[in-house]
MARVEXKOL-78158 format. One line per field, with one value per residue (C-alpha): residue number from 1; x, y, z. Coordinates in nm, 4 decimals, decimal comma. Layout:
N
nr = (NUM | ...)
u = (X | ...)
v = (Y | ...)
w = (Z | ...)
This chain:
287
nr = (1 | 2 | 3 | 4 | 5 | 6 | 7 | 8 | 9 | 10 | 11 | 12 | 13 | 14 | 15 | 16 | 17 | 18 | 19 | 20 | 21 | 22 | 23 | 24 | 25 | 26 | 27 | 28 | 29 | 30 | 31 | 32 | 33 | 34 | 35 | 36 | 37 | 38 | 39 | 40 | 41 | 42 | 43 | 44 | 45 | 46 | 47 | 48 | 49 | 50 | 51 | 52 | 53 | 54 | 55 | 56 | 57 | 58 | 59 | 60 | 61 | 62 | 63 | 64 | 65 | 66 | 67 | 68 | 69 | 70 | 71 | 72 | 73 | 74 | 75 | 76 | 77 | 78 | 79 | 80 | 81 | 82 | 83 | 84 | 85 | 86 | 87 | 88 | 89 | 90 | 91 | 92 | 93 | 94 | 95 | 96 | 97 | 98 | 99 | 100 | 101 | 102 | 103 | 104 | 105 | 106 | 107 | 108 | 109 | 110 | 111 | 112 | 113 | 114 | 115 | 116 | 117 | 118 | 119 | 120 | 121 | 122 | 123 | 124 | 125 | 126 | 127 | 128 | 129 | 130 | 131 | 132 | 133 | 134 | 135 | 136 | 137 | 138 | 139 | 140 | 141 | 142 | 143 | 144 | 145 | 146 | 147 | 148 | 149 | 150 | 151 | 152 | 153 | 154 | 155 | 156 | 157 | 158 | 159 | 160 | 161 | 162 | 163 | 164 | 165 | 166 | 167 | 168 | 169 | 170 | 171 | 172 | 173 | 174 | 175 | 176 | 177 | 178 | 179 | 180 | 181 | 182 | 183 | 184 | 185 | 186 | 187 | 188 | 189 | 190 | 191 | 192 | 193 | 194 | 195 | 196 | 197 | 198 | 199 | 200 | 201 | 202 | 203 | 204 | 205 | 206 | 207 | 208 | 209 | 210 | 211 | 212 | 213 | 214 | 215 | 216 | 217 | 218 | 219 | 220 | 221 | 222 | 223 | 224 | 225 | 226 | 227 | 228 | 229 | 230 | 231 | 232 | 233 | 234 | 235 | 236 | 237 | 238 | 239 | 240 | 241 | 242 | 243 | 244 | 245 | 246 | 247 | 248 | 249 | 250 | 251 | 252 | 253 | 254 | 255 | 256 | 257 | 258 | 259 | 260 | 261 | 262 | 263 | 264 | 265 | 266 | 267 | 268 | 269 | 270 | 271 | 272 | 273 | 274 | 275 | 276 | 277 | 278 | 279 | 280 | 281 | 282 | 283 | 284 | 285 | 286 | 287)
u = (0,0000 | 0,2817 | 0,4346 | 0,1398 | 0,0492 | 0,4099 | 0,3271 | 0,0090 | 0,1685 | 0,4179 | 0,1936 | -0,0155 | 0,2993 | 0,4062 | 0,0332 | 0,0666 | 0,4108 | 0,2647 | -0,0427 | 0,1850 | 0,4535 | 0,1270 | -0,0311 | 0,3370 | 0,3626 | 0,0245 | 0,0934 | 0,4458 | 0,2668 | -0,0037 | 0,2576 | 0,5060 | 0,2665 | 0,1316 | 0,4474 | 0,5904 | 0,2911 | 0,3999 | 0,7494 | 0,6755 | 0,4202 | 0,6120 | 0,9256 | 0,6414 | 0,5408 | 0,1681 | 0,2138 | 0,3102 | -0,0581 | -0,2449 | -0,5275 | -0,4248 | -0,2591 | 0,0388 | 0,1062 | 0,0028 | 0,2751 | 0,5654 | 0,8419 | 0,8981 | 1,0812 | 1,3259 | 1,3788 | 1,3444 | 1,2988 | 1,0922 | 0,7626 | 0,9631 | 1,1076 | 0,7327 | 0,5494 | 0,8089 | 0,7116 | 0,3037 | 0,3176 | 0,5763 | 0,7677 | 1,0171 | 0,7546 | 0,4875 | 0,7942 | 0,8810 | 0,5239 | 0,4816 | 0,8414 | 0,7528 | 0,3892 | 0,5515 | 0,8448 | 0,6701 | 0,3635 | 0,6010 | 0,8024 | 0,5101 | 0,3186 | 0,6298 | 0,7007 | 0,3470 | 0,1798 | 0,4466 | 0,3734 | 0,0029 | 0,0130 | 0,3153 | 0,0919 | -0,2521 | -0,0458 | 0,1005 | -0,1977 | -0,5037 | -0,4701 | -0,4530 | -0,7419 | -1,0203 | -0,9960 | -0,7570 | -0,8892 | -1,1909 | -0,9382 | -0,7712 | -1,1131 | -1,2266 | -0,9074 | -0,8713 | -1,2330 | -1,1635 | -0,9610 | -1,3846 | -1,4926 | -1,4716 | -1,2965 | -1,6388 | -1,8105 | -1,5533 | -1,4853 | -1,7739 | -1,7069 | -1,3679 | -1,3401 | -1,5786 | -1,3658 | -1,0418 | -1,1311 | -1,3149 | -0,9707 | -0,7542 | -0,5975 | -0,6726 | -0,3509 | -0,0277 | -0,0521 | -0,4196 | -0,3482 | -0,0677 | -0,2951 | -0,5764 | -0,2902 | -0,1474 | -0,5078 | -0,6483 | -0,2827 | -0,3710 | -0,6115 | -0,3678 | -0,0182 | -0,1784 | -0,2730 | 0,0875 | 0,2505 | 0,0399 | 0,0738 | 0,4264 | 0,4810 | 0,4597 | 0,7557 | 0,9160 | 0,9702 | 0,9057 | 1,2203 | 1,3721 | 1,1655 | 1,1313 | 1,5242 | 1,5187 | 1,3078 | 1,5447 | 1,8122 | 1,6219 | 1,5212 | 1,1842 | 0,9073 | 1,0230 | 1,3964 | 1,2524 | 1,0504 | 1,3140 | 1,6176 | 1,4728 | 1,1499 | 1,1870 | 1,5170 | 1,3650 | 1,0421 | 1,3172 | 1,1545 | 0,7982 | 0,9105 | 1,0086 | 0,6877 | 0,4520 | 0,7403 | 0,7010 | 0,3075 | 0,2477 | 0,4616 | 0,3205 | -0,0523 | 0,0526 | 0,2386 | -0,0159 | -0,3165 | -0,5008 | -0,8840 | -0,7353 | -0,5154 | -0,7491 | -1,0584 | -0,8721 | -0,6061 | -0,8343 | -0,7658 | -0,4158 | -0,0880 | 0,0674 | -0,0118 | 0,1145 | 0,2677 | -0,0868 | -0,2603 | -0,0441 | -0,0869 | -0,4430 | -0,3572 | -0,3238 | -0,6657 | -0,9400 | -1,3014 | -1,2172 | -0,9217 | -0,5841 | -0,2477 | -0,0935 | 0,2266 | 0,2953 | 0,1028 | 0,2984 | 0,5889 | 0,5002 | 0,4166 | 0,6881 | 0,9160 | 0,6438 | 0,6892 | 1,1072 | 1,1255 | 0,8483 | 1,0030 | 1,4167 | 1,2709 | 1,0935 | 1,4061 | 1,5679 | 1,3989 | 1,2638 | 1,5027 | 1,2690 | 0,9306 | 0,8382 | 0,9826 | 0,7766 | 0,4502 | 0,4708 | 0,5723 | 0,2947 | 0,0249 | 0,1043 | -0,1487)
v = (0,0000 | 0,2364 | 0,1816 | 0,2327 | 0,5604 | 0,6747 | 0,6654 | 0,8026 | 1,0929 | 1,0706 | 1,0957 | 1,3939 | 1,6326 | 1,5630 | 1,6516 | 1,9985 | 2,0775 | 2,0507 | 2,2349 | 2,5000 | 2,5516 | 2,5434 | 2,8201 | 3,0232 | 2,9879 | 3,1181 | 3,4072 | 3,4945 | 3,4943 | 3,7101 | 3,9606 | 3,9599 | 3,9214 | 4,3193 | 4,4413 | 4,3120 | 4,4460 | 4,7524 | 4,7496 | 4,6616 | 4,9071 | 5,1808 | 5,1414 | 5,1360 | 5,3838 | 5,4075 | 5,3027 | 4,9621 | 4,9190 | 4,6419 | 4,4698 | 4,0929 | 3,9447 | 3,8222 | 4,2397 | 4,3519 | 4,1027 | 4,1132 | 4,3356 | 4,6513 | 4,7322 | 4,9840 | 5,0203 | 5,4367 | 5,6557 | 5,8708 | 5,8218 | 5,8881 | 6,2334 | 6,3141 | 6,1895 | 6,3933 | 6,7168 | 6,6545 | 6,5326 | 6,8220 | 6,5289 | 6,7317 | 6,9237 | 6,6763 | 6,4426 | 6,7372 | 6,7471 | 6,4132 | 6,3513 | 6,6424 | 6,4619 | 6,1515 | 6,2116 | 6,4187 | 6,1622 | 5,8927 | 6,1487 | 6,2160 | 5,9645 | 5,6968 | 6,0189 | 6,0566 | 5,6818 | 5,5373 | 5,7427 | 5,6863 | 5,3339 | 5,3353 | 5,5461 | 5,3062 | 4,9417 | 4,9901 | 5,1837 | 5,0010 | 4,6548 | 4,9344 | 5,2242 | 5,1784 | 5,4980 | 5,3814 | 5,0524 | 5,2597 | 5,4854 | 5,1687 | 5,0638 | 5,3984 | 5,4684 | 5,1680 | 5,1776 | 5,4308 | 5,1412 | 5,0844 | 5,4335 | 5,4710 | 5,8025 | 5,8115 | 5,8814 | 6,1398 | 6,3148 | 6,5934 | 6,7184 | 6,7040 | 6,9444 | 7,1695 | 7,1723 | 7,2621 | 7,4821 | 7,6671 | 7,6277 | 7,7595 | 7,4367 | 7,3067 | 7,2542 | 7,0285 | 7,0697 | 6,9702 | 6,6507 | 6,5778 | 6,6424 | 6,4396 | 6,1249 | 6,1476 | 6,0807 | 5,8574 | 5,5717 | 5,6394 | 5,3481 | 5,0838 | 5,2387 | 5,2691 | 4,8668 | 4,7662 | 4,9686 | 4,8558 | 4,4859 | 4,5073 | 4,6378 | 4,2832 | 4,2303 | 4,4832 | 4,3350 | 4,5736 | 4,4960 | 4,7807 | 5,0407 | 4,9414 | 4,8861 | 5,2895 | 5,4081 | 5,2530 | 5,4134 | 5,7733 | 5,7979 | 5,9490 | 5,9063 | 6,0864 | 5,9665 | 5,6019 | 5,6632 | 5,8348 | 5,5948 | 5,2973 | 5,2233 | 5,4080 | 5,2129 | 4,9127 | 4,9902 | 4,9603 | 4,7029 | 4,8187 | 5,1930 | 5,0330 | 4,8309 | 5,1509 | 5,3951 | 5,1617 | 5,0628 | 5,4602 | 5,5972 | 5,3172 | 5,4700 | 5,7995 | 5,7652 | 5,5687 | 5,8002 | 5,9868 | 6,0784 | 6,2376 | 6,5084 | 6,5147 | 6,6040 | 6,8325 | 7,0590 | 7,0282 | 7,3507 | 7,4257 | 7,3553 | 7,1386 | 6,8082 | 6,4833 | 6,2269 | 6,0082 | 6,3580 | 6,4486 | 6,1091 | 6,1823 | 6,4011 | 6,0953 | 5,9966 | 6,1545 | 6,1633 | 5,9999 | 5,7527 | 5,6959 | 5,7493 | 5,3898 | 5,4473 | 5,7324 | 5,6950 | 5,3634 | 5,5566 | 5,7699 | 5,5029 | 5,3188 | 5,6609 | 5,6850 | 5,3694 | 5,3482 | 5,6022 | 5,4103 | 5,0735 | 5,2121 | 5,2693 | 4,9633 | 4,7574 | 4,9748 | 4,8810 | 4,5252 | 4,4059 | 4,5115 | 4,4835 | 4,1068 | 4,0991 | 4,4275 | 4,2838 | 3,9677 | 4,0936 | 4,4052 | 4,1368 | 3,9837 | 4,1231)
w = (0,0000 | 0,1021 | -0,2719 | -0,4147 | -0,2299 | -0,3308 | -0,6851 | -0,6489 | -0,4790 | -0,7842 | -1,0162 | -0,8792 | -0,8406 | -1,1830 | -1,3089 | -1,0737 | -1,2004 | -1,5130 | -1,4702 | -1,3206 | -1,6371 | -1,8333 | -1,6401 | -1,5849 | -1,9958 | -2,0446 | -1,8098 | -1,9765 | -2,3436 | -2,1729 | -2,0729 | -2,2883 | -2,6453 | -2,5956 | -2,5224 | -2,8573 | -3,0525 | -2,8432 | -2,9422 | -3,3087 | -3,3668 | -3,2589 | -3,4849 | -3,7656 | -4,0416 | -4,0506 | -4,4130 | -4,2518 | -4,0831 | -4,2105 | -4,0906 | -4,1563 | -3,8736 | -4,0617 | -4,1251 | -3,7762 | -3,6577 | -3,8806 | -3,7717 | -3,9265 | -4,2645 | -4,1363 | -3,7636 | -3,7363 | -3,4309 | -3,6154 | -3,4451 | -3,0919 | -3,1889 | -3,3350 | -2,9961 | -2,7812 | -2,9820 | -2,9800 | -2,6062 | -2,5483 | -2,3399 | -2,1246 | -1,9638 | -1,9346 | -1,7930 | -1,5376 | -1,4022 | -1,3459 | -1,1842 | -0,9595 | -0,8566 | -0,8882 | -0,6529 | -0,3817 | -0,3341 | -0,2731 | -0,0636 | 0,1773 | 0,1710 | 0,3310 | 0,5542 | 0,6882 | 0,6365 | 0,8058 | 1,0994 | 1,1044 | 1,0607 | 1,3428 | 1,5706 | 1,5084 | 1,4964 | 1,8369 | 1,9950 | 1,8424 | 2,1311 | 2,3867 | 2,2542 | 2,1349 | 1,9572 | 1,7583 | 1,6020 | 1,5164 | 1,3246 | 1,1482 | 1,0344 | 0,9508 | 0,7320 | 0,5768 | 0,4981 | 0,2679 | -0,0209 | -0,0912 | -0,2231 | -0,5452 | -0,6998 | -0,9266 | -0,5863 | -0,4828 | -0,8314 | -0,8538 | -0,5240 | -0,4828 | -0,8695 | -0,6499 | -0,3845 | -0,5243 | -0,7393 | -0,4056 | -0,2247 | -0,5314 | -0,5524 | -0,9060 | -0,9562 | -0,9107 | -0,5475 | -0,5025 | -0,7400 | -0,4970 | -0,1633 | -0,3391 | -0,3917 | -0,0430 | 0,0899 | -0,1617 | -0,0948 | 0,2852 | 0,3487 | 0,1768 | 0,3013 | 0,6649 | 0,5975 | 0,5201 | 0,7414 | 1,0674 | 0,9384 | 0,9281 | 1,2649 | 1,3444 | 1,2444 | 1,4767 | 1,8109 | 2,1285 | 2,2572 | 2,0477 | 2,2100 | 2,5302 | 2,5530 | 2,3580 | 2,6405 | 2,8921 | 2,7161 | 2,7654 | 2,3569 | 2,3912 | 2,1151 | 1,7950 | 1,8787 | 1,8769 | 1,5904 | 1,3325 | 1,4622 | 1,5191 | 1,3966 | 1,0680 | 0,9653 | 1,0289 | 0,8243 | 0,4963 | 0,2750 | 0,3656 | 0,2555 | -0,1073 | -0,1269 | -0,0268 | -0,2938 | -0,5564 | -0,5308 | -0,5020 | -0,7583 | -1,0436 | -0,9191 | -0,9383 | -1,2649 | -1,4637 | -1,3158 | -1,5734 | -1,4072 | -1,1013 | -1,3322 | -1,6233 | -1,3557 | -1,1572 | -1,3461 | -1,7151 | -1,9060 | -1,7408 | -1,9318 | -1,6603 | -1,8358 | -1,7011 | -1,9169 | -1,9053 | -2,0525 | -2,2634 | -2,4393 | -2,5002 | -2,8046 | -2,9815 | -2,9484 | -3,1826 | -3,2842 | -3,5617 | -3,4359 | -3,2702 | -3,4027 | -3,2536 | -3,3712 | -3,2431 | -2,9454 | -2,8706 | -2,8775 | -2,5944 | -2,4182 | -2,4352 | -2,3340 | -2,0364 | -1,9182 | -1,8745 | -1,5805 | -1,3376 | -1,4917 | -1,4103 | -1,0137 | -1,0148 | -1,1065 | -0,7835 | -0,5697 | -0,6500 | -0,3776 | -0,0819 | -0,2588 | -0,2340 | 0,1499 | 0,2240 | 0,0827 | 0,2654 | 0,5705 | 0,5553 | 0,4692 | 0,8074 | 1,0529)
């Protein structure tokens, strides 16, 4: 019986390692199958469009950089890159500075207050409103509060990433022993000292998870901008993009250009930081 259980047990991991490399191929052709129409269709000449499959897939006659240079003029690139570095770079900036602190503040004070598990819920409550909800009123409020602008959009991100940071960050308090700040304290380190010296450091791979989850959000975001700075010329790189898009149809090749120039700065910081992402999200999931 024990042989026979053996093979049986055999037999059924082979069948799941298979199903697995069946499912992993699928999900690699998934992935990597857009991004080489992508790729293609952006070193093409719009002569070059067809609408068999054979020409939609067959790599381009010449290999130019034409339809690059020609996106980075209609999207004006620089500028729209500047804006959304600048909205980029201080969301991520304030949003580790003051999520960490929240979520430091409610995972160490929420088995001790009730006040403060009320908070959790109430904050993290917040991932299940949808921006459709929130989008009238919050164009009628800053444009009331002279804030239509890139600082409102930046305001608007910090509190919209609140519910999920504040989720992580509590979780992976866990992680953190006591020890550290009760042996601080004994050491005469008062609050902020253990916070900035100790906790902080140790919050590393949970500050690249929450850097690198907020600045893709921020980056690929087009409603937030669109809704609340429409009619100014501080365009994003998402809006910007939307000049390739007409009444009367899309210009794929050279909007696949842009998007291809859009998507190496978020894709250089992800490769950064990819280190301390899959230990941050396993250890913040831990609550």
């Amino acid at each position: 019986m024990s042989r026979t259980k053996k093979k049986e047990g055999a037999v059924r991991g082979k069948t799941t390692n298979r199903i697995i490399n069946i499912l992993l191929v699928l999900g690699c052709l998934t992935i990597l199958f857009p991004l080489y129409m992508t790729v293609i269709i952006a070193f093409k000449k719009p002569s070059e469009m067809t609408n068999d499959v054979a020409g939609a897939l067959a790599f381009p006659q010449k290999w130019s950089f034409e339809n690059f240079a020609e996106a980075m003029r209609v999207t004006d690139f620089w500028h729209s890159l500047g804006n959304s570095l600048l909205i980029t770079g201080v969301t991520v900036v304030l949003c580790i500075l003051i999520h960490s602190l929240a979520g430091y503040l409610i995972g160490r004070k929420m088995k001790q207050r009730k006040i403060f598990k009320i908070s959790y819920y109430y904050i993290v409550s917040g991932m299940f409103v949808p921006f459709a909800v929130l989008m009238m009123p919050l164009v009628k409020e800053t444009a009331q509060l002279g804030i239509a602008n890139r600082f409102g959009v930046i305001v608007l991100y910090v509190v919209f990433f609140m519910p999920m940071n504040v989720l992580l960050y509590s979780g992976y308090l866990n992680n953190i022993p006591m020890a550290l700040e009760e042996a601080a304290c004994v050491d005469g380190a008062g609050v902020w000292q253990t916070y900035w010296k100790i906790i902080f450091p140790n919050m590393k791979p949970m500050h690249a998870t929450v850097a690198v989850l907020t600045a893709m959000s921020t980056w690929n975001d087009v409603m937030t901008p669109l809704v609340i700075m429409s009619g100014t010329d501080q365009n994003t790189l998402p809006l910007a993009q939307l000049n390739f898009q007409t009444q009367f149809g899309t210009n794929y090749n050279l909007a696949f250009a842009s998007y291809l120039l859009a998507l190496l700065p978020i894709l250089i910081f992800y490769i950064i930081c990819q280190k301390q992402i899959i230990n941050g999200v396993v250890n913040g999931a831990v609550k």
